[in-house]
C-alpha positions in Angstrom: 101.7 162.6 58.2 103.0 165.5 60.8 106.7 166.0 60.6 108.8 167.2 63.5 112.8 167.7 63.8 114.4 167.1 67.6 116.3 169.4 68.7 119.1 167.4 67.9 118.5 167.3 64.3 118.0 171.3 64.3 121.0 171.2 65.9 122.6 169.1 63.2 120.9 170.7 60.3 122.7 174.1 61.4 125.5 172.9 61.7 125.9 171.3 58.4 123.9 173.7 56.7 121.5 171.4 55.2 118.3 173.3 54.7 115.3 172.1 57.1 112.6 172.7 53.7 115.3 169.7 52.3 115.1 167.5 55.1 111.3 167.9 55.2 111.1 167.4 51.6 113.0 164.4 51.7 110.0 162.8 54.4 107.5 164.3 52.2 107.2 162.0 49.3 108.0 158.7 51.5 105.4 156.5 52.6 107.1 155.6 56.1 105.7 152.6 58.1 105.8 152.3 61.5 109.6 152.1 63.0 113.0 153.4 63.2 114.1 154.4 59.7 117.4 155.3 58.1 117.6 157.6 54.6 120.2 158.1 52.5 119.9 160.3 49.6 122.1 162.1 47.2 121.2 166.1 47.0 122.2 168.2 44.2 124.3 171.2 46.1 126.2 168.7 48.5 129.6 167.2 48.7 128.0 163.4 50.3 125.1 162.1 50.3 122.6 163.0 53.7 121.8 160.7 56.0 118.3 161.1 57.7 117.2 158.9 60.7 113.4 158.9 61.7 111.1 157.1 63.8 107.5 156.7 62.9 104.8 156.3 65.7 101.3 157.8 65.4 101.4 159.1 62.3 103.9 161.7 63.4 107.4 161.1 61.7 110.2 162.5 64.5 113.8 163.6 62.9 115.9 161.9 65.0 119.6 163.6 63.2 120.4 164.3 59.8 123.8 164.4 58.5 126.0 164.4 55.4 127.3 160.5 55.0 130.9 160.7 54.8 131.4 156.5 54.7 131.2 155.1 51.7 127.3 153.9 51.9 126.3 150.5 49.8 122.3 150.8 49.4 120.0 154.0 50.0 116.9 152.7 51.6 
């Protein structure tokens, strides 16, 4: 599957300082169906966990932002 960042999630990743190569790695490994999608994962080098939200369509996942979670989060999905 392509993977592309919006310009808001550049945006974001800069301004956090959260590593695009992470963020890309992150979408790598998941088998994403069709749909909005919200990530949370823990990442060694980082204070909270990072927040990724994605939409699937056409076998192209879109970044829609990326963040670090600063609420307490209950489940990663």
């Amino acid at each position: 599957m392509k993977i592309k960042l919006s310009r808001h999630a550049r945006r974001r990743a800069k301004l956090y300082k959260i590593p695009e190569s992470i963020i890309l790695g992150i979408l790598d490994n998941m088998a994403l169906a069709e749909g909005k999608h919200a990530i949370v994962r823990e990442i060694e080098g980082f204070e909270y966990p990072l927040k990724i939200v994605a939409m699937v369509e056409d076998n192209v996942i879109t970044v829609i932002t990326n963040y670090p979670l600063k609420k307490r989060h209950e489940n990663s999905i």
